[in-house]
C-alpha positions in Angstrom: 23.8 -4.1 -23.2 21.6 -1.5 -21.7 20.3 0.0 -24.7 19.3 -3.9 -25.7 18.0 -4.4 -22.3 15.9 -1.1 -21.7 15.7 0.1 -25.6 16.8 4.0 -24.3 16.8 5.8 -27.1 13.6 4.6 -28.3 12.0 5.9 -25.1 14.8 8.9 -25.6 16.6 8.6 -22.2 19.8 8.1 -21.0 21.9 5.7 -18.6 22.5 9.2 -16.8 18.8 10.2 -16.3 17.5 7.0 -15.7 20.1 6.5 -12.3 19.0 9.7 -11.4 15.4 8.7 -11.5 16.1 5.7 -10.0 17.8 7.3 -6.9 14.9 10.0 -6.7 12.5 7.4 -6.6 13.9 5.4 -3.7 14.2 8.5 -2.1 10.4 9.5 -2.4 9.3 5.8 -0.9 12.5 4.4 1.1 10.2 5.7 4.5 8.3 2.4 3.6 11.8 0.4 5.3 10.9 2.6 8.5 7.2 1.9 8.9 6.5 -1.7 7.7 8.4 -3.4 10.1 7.2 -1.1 13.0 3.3 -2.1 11.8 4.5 -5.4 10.7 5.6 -6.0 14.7 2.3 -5.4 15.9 1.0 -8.6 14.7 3.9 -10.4 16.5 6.4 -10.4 13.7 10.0 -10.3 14.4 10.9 -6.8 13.3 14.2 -7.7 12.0 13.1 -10.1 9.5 10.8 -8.1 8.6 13.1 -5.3 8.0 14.7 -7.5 5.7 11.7 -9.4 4.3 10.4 -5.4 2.9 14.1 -4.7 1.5 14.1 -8.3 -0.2 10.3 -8.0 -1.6 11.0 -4.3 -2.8 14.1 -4.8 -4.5 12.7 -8.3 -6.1 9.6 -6.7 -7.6 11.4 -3.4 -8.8 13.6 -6.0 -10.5 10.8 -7.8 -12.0 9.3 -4.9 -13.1 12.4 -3.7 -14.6 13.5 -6.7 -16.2 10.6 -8.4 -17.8 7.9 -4.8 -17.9 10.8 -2.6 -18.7 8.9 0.3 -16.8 10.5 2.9 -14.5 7.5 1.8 -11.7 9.1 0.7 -8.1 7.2 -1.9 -5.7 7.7 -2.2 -1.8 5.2 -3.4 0.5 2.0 -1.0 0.1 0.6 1.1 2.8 -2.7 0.2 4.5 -2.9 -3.6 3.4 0.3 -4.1 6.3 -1.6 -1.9 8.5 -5.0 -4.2 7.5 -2.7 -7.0 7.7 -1.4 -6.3 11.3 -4.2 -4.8 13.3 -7.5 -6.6 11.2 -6.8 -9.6 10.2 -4.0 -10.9 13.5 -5.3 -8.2 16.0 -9.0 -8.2 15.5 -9.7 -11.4 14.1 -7.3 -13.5 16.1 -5.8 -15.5 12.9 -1.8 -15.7 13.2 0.3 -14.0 11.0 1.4 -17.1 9.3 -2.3 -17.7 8.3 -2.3 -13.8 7.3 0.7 -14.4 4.9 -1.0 -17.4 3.5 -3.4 -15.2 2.5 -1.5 -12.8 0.8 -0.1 -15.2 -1.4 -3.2 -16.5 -2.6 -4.5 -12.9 -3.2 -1.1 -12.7 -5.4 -1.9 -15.9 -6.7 -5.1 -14.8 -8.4 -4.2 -11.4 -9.2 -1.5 -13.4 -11.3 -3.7 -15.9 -12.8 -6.1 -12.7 -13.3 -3.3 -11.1 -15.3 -2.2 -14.3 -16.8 -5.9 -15.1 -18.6 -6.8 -11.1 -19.2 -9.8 -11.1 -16.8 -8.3 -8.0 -14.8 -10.0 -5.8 -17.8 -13.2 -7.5 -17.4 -13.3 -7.2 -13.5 -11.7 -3.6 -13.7 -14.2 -2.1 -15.9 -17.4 -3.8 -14.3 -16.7 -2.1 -10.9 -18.0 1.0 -10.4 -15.3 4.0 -10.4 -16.9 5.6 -7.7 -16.1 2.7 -5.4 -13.1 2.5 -6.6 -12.1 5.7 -6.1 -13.9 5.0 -2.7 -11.2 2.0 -1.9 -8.0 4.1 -1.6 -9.9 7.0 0.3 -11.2 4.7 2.9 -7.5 2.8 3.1 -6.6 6.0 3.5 -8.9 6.9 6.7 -8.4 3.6 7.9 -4.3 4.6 7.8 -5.4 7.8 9.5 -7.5 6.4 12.8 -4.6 3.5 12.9 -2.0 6.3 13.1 -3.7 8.9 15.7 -4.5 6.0 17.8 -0.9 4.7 17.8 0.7 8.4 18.2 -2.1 8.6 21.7 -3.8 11.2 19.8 -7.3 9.5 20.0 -8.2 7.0 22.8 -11.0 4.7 23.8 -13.6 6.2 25.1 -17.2 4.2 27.4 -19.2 7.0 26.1 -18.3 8.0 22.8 -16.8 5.2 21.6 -13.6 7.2 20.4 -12.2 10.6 22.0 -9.3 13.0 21.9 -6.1 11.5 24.1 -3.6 13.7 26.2 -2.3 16.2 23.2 0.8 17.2 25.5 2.2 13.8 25.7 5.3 13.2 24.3 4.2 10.8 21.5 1.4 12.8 20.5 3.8 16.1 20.5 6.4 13.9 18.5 3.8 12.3 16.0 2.2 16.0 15.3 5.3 17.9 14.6 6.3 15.0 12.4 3.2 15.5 10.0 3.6 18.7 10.0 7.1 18.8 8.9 6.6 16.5 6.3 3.7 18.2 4.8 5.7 21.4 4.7 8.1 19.6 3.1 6.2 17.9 0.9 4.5 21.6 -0.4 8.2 22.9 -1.0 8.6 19.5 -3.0 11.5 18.3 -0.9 12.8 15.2 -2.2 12.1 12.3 0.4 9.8 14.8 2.5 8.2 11.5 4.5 12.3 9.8 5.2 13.2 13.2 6.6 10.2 13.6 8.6 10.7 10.3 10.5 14.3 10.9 11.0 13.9 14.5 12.3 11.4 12.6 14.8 13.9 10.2 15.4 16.6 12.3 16.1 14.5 14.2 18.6 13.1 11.3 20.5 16.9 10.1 21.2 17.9 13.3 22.3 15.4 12.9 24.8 16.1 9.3 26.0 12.9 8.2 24.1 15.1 5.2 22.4 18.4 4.6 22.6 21.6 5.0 20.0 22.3 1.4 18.1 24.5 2.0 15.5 24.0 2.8 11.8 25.2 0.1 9.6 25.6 -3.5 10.4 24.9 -7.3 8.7 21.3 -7.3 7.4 19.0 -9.0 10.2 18.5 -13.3 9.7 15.0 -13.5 7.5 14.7 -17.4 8.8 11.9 -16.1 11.6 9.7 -15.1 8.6 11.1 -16.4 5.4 8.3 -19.4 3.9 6.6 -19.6 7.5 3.4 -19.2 5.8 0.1 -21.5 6.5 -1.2 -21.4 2.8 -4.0 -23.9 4.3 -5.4 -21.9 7.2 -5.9 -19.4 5.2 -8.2 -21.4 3.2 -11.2 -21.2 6.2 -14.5 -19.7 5.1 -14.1 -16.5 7.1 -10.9 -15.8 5.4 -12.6 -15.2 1.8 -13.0 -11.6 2.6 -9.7 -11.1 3.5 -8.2 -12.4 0.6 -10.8 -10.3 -1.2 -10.0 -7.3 0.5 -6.0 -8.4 -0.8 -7.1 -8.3 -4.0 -9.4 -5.8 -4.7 -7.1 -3.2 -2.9 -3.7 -4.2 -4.7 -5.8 -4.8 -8.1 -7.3 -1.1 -8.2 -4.4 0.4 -6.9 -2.0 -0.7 -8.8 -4.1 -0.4 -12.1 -4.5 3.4 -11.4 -0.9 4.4 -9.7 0.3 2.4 -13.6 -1.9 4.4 -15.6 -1.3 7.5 -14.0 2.7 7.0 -13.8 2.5 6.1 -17.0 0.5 9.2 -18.5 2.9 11.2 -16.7 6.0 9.7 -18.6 3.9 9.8 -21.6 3.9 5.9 -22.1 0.4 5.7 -22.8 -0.9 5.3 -26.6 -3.4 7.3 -28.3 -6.0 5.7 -26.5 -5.1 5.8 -23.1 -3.7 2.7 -23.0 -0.5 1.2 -21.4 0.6 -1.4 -24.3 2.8 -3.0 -21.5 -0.2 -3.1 -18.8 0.0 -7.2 -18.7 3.9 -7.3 -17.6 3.5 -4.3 -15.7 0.1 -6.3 -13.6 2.1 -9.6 -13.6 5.1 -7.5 -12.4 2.8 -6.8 -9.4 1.1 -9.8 -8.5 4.1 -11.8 -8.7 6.3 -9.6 -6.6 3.0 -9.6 -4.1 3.2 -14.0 -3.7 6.9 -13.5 -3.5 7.0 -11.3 -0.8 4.5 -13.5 1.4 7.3 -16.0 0.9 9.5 -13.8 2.2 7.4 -12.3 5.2 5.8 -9.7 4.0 2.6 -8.2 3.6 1.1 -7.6 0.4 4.0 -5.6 -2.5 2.7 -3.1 -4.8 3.5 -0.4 -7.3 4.8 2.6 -5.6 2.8 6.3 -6.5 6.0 7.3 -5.7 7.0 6.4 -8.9 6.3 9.7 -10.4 8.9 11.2 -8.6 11.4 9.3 -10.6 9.3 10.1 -13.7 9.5 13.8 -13.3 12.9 13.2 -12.8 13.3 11.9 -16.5 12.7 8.0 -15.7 11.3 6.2 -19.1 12.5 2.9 -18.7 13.3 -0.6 -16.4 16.3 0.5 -15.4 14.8 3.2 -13.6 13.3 0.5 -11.8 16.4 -1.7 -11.6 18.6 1.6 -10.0 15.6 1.4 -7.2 16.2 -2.5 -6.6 19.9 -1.9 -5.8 19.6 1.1 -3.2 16.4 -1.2 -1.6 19.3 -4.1 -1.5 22.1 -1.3 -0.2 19.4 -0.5 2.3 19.8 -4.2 4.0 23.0 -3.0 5.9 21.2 -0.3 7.6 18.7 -2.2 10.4 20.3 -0.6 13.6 19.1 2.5 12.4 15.8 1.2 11.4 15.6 -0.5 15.2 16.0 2.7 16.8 13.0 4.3 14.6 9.4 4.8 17.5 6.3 4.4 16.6 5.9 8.4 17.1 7.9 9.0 14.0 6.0 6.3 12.1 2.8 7.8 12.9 3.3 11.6 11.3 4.4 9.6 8.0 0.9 7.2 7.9 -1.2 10.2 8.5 0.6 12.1 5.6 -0.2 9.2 3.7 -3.1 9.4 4.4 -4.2 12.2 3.4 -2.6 11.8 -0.2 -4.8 8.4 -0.6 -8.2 10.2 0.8 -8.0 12.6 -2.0 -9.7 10.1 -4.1 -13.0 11.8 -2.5 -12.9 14.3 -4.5 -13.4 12.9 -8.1 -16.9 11.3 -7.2 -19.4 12.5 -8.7 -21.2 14.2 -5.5 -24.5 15.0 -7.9 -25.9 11.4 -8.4 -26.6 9.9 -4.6 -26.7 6.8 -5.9 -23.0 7.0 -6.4 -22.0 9.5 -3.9 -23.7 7.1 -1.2 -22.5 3.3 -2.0 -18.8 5.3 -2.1 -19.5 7.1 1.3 -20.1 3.9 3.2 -17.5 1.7 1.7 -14.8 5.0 2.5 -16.5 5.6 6.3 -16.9 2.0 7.0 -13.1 0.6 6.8 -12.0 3.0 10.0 -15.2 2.8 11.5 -15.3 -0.9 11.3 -11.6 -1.3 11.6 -11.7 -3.5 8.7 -10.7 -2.7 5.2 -12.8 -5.9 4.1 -15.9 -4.7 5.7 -15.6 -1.4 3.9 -15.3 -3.0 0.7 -18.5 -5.5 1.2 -20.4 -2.9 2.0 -19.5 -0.2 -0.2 -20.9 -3.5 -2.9 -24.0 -4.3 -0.8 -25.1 -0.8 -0.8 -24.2 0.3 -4.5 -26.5 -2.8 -5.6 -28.8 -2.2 -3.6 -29.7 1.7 -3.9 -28.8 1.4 -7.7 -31.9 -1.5 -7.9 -34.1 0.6 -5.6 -33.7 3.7 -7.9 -35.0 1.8 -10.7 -31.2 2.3 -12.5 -30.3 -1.6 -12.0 -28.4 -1.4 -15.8 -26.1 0.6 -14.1 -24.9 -2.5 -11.8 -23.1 -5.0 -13.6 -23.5 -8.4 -13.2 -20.5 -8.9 -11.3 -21.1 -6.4 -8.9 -24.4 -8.0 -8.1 -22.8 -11.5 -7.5 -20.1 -10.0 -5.4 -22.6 -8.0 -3.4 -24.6 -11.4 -3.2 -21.5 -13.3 -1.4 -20.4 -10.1 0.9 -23.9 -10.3 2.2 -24.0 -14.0 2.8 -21.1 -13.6 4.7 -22.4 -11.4 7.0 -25.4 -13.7 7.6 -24.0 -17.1 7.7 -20.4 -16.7 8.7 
């Protein structure tokens, strides 16, 4: 049945290495059942469902992926759109997270319908790869400011807007050593580097009374607080268009480029480059992504992660599948997810971080016309505080220098239109 299934021996793998992938994948990204509900909370969520709205979304869009793109990719709920989701668009912006959901299905919506008619090509090869390579850095720095501030290590500041906070508090002691040891980790390739690091933080901040002991295993938290409480209408309001961009665009590029470099890794791609699967594997995505806003969850994607399992020998779904049953085991763990701080969560986001800034380094730093567009959209999403604000205007900017150089065939027509509607936002709404 699972050679019929998962067609192993054409991929040449075996029931044996495939579990093994599986369990080394979920290892690599089960930190994600510490730190989404922790962010998820901040926008008033009930952490509980949350916790079990992240295991439910994960395991449901490994399965998909498994069972209908038979690839050894895993999907949880992706770093920096929760964060985006939380702090942007309920904390700054004042919509409710029910809104906020709504708009994360849409965004799933249309990457589905995107994947559905084959525009994804189309939209993915008229965008410039230096902003797109700018979009994960500046998630990245946005993850970064989102995680000192949280840990105390930067604070508010009259004069400089932003300054350095008390570095001998507790948190900021707690957060620190946290990144560090999981960086450490992470250089000696020590499987599930960022799980250990937020334990190890844990397990510090209870010795010293910082949160107290709750158990370990227990009956998975009730979903009902979150589970289809979203306001698909609300989110329908002019001034939510760039959010649901930002959705998009950020789950779209993301997930194209963690596939096709997952996928070069386990040597799936053809002669040309090319994932022959990349349809099922997008529509994997983007249907796991509306699901999990039924659920209560922000938006799911594929998992970088994934090339742990690959290394590991995983070639096929059932790598995938393996991943959706330890995300389903997880469900009976909440009490020790209740007792994880926001101090251990914060090492782990600025580790992350740093992997997703690195993106920086591939632009092309000779041509200013690129090098700039991709500097503002990066600097822009922390400095704004908004991931959508990056993006609009990384756009404006790229059309805009590009036309005033006199290389305008270098902007594509649908950069031009979306740099068009970013800018009307900003002057009419």
């Amino acid at each position: 049945m699972l050679e019929r299934l998962f067609k192993l021996s054409q991929r040449d793998t075996t029931v044996r290495r495939e579990l093994i992938a599986g369990v080394t994948t979920f290892l690599a990204m089960a930190y994600i059942i510490f730190v989404n509900p922790n962010v998820m909370a901040a926008a008033g969520m009930d952490k509980g469902a949350v916790f079990t709205a992240t295991c439910l979304s994960a395991a449901a869009g490994c399965l998909i992926m498994g069972l209908y793109a038979n690839y050894p990719f895993a999907l949880a709920p992706g770093m920096g759109l929760n964060a985006f989701f939380s702090y942007v668009v309920v904390g700054e912006m004042g919509y409710s997270w029910q809104i906020a959901l709504g708009a994360v299905f849409i965004s799933g919506m249309l990457f589905l319908l995107l994947s559905i008619f084959r525009v994804r090509e189309w939209i993915i090869d008229s965008i410039p790869l230096s902003l797109r390579q700018a979009l994960g850095a500046g998630v990245g720095l946005f993850l970064a400011i989102i995680a000192l501030k949280s840990a105390g290590i930067v604070t508010a500041s009259p004069a400089t807007l932003v300054t350095l906070g008390d570095l001998t508090s507790s948190d900021a002691v707690l957060a620190a050593s946290g990144f560090f040891l999981i960086a450490a980790l992470a250089f000696r390739q020590v499987l599930g580097a960022v799980m250990i690091g937020i334990l190890a933080v844990t397990a510090i901040a209870l010795l010293m009374g910082k949160v107290s002991y709750s158990g370990l295993v227990s009956a998975p938290p009730n979903l009902a607080p979150t589970l289809l409480q979203l306001d698909i209408a609300g989110a329908f309001e002019v001034g939510m268009v760039s959010v649901i961009f930002a959705f998009l665009f950020v789950d779209l590029f993301d997930t194209a480029g963690t596939l096709l470099s997952t996928a070069d890794r386990a040597k799936l791609l053809d002669k040309n480059g090319k994932l022959s699967g990349m349809g099922k594997a997008l529509m994997a995505d983007s249907s796991a992504s509306a699901l999990g806003s039924l659920l209560g969850s922000s938006t799911t994607t594929t998992y970088v992660e994934s090339t742990a399992g690959v290394a590991a020998g995983g070639r096929t779904g059932l790598t995938a599948v393996t991943c959706a049953g330890l995300f389903l085991l997880a469900l009976f763990f909440s009490p020790l997810v209740s007792m994880i701080p926001a101090c251990a969560t914060a090492g782990a986001l600025l580790y992350v971080a740093v992997l997703m800034t690195s993106g920086l380094s591939s632009i092309d730093w000779d041509d200013i016309t690129e090098a700039a567009p991709a500097v503002i959209a990066a600097v822009m999403m922390p400095l704004s505080f908004s991931i959508a604000n990056g993006i609009a205007l990384g756009f404006i900017s790229y059309a805009v220098i590009k036309t005033l150089s006199g290389r305008r065939r270098d902007v594509s027509v649908s950069v031009y239109l979306l740099a068009a509607m970013f800018a009307a936002k900003f002057v009419f709404f």
